[in-house]
C-alpha positions as CSV (number, residue, x, y, z in Angstrom):
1,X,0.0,0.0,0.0
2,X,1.6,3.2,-0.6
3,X,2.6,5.7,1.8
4,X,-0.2,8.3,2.5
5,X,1.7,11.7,1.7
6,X,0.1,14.8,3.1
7,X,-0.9,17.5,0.9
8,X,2.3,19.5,0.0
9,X,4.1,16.1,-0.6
10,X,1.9,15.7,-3.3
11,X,2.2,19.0,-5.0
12,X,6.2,19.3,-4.0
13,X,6.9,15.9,-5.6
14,X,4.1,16.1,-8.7
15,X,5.7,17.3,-11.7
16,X,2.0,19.0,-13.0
17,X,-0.8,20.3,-10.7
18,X,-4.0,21.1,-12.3
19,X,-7.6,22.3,-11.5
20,X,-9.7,20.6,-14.3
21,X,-12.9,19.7,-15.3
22,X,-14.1,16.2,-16.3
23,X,-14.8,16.0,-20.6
24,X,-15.2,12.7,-20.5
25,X,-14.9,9.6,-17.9
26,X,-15.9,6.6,-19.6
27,X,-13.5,6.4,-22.4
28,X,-10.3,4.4,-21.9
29,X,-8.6,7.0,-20.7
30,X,-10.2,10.3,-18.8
31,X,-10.6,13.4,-20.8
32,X,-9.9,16.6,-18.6
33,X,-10.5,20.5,-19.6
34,X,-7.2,22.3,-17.5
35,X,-9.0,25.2,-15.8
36,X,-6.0,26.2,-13.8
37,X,-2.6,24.6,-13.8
38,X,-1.4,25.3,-10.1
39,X,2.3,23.8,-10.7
40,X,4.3,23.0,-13.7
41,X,3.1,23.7,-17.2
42,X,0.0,21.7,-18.8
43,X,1.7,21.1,-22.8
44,X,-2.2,21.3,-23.7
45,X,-5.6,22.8,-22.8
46,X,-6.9,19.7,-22.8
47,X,-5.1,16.5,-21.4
48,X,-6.0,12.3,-21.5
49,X,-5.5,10.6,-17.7
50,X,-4.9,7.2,-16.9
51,X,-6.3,6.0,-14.1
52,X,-8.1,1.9,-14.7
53,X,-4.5,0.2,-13.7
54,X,-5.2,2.1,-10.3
55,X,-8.4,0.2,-10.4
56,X,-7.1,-3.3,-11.2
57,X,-4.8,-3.1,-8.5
58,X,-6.6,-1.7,-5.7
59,X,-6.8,-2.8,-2.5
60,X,-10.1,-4.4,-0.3
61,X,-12.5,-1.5,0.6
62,X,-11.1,0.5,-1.7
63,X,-13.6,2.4,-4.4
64,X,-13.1,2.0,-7.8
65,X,-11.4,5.9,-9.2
66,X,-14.0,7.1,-11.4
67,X,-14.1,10.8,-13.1
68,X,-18.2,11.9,-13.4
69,X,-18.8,14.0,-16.6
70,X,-18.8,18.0,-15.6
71,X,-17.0,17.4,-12.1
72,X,-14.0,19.8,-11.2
73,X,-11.1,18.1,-9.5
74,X,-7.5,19.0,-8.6
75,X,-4.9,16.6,-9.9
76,X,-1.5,15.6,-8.8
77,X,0.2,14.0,-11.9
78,X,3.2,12.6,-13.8
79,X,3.7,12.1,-17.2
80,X,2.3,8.6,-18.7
81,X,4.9,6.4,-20.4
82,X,7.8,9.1,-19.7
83,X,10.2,5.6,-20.4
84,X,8.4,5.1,-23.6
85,X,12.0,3.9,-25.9
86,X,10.6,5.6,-29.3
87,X,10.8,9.9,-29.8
88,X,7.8,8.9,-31.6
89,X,5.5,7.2,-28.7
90,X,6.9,10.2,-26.6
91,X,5.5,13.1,-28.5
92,X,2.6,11.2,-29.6
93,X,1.6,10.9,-25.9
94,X,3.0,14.6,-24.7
95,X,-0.9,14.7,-23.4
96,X,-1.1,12.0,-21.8
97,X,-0.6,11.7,-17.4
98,X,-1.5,9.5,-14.8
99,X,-2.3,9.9,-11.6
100,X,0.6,10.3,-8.8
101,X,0.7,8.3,-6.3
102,X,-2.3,6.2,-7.6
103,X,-5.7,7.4,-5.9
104,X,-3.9,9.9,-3.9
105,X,-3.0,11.7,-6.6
106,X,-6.7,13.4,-7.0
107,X,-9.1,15.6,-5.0
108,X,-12.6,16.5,-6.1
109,X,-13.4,20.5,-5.7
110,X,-16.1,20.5,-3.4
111,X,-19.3,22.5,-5.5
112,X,-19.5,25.0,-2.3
113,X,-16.7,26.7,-0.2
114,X,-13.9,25.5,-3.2
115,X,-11.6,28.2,-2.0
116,X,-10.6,27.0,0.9
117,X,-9.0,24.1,-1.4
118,X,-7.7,25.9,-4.2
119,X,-6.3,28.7,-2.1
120,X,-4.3,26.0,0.1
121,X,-3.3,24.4,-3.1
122,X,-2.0,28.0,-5.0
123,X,0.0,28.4,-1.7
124,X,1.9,24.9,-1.4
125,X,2.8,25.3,-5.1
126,X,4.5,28.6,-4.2
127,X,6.2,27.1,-1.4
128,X,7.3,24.2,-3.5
129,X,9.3,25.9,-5.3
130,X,11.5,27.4,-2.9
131,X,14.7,25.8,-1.7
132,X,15.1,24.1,1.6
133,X,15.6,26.4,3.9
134,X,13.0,29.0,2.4
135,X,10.4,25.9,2.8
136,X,10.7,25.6,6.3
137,X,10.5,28.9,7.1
138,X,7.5,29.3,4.9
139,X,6.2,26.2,6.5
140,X,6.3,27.9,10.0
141,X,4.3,31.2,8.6
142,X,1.3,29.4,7.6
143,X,0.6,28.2,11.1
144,X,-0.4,32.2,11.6
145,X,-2.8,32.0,8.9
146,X,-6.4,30.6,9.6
147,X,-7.0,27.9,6.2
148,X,-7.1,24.7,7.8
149,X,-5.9,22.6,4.9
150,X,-2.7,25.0,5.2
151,X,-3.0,24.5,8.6
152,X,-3.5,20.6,8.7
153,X,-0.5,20.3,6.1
154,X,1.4,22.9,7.7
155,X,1.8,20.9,11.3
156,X,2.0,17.7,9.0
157,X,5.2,18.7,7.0
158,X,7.0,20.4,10.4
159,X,6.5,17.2,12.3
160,X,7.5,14.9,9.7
161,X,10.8,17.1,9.0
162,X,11.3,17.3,13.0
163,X,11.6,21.1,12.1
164,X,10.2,22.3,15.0
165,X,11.7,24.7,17.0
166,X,10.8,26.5,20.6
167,X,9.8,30.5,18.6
168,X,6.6,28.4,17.3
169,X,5.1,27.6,20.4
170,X,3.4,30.5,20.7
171,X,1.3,29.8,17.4
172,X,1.1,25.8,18.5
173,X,-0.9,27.1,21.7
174,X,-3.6,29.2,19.6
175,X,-4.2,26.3,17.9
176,X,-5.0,24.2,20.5
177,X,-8.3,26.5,21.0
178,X,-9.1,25.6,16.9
179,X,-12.9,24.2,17.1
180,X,-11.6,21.7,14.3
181,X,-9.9,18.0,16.6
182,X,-7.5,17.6,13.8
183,X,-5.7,20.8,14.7
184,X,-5.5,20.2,18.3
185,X,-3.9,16.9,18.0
186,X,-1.5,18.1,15.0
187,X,-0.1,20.8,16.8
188,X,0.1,18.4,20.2
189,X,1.8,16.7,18.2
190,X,4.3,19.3,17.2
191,X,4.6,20.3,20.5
192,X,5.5,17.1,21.8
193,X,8.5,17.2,18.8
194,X,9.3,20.5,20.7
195,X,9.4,19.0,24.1
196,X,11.2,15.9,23.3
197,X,14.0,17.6,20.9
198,X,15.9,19.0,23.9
199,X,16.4,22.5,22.4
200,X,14.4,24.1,25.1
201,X,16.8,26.2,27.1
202,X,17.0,29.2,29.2
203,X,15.8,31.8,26.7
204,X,12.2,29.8,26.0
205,X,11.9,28.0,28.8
206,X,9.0,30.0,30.1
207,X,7.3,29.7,26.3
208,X,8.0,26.2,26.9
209,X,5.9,26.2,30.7
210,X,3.0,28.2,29.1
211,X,3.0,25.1,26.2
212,X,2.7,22.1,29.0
213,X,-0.1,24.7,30.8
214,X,-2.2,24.6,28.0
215,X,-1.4,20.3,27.0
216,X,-2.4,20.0,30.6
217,X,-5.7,22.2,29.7
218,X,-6.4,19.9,26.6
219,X,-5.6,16.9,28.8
220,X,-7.9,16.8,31.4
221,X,-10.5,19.1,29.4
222,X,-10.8,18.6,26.0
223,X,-14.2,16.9,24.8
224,X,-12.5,14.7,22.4
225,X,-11.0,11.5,23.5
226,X,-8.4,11.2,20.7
227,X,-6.9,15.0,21.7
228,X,-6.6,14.3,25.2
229,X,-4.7,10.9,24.4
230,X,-2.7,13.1,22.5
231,X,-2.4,15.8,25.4
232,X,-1.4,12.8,27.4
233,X,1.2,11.6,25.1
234,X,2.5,14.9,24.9
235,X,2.8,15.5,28.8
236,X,5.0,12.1,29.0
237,X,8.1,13.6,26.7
238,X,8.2,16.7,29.0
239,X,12.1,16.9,30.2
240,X,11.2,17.6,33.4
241,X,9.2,13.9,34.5
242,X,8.7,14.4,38.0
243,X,7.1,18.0,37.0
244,X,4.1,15.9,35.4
245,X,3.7,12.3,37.3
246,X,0.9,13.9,39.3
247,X,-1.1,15.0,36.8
248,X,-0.4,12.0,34.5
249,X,-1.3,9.3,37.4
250,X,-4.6,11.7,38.1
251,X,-5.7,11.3,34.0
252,X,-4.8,7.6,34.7
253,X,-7.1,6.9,37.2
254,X,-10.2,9.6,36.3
255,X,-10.4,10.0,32.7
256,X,-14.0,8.3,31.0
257,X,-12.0,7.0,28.5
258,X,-9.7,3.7,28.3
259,X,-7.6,4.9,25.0
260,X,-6.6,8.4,27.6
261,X,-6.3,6.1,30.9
262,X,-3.7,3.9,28.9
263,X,-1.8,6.3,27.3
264,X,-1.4,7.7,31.0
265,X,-0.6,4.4,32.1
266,X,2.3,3.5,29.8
267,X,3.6,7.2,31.0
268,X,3.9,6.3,34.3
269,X,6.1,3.4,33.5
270,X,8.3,4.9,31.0
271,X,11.8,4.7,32.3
């Protein structure tokens, strides 16, 4: 099964994004109208994808990919048969793309509210095309914006590069007020990074205590079961253990849910 890439993996490592609109889905290949390309350069206005391999090979529970007539989605592609050994077959199929990263590699424009989508997407593709170093620090500004897919993908991206760094605590704590549970438990997660990485010192150490005041908040607070495990798992990687073995042996034996208790649990007997 292939990984599951969050958003701006899929537009960093696609070589063309485009918003499009469905011609045709029932032919052997998908016939798409490009309404906006978002990254790279679309060689035509109107493009053939192919998708039915993805179909033959998928996996159980899995939906067959199917592209309804009129439907706008954004797609994350690669050229089709780039290996293709004859010039000829290569510039006879200059329209033709498949889908990257299989099933992944598409999202249907909601009909209301689509710019909260192609906004997120416009954005990534400009950050994409920065080097490293610019990434990251573009990476850290969107967590002060208020789209939640640049939000979501945001936290995503600085966990997964363990980018983190103490200056963005302030931001992590705002979003652990966000209405949405994803947030909450993304930037727990980040803060746990934060917590764990050992770069806390003198200078942010009090940014640092305001960040376990507010974990502790979500932990014994939050409505949502999966945040406070999150909370919980976050309180255990605080340097500082015997700071938080109170609280976590209080979440152990009072919180409604098992999934919370447990992760307090294993806390406790963490070397």
């Amino acid at each position: 099964m292939p990984e599951k890439l969050n958003l701006f993996q899929l537009v960093a490592r696609s070589e063309l994004v485009a918003h499009v609109r469905i011609r045709s889905g029932s032919l052997r290949f998908a016939i798409v109208e490009v309404q906006e390309p978002m990254k790279g350069t679309a060689p035509f206005p109107v493009l053939r994808i192919a998708f039915r391999d993805f179909n033959m090979s998928r996996g159980p529970g899995d939906d067959p990919i199917v592209f309804p007539d009129g439907q706008e989605e954004i797609l994350f592609l690669v050229p089709h048969g780039r290996n293709a050994r004859r010039r000829k077959d290569r510039e006879k199929n200059r329209d033709l793309y498949t889908l990257f990263h299989g099933r992944q590699g598409r999202l249907t424009v909601p009909a209301e509210g689509p710019g909260v989508l192609i906004q997120a997407i416009r954005r990534l593709s400009e950050v994409s095309r920065l080097d490293p170093a610019s990434q990251a620090e573009a990476l850290d500004g969107l967590l002060g914006g208020s789209n939640p897919l640049l939000l979501q993908t945001a936290l995503a991206e600085i966990e997964r590069l363990q980018s983190a760094r103490p200056r963005l605590l302030p931001r992590l704590i705002g979003l652990l007020a966000s209405p949405a549970a994803m947030l909450r438990v993304g930037s727990l997660r980040v803060i746990a990074r934060i917590f764990a990485s050992g770069r806390i010192g003198d200078e942010s150490l009090d940014g640092a205590r305001a960040a376990l005041a507010a974990v502790l908040e979500r932990a014994r607070n939050d409505p949502d079961e999966s945040v406070r495990a999150q909370a919980v798992a976050s309180i255990a990687v605080w340097p500082e253990r015997q700071e938080v073995q109170r609280d976590l042996k209080a979440i152990a034996g009072t919180d409604p849910a098992q999934a919370v208790r447990y992760e307090a649990e294993k806390a406790l007997f963490k070397p």
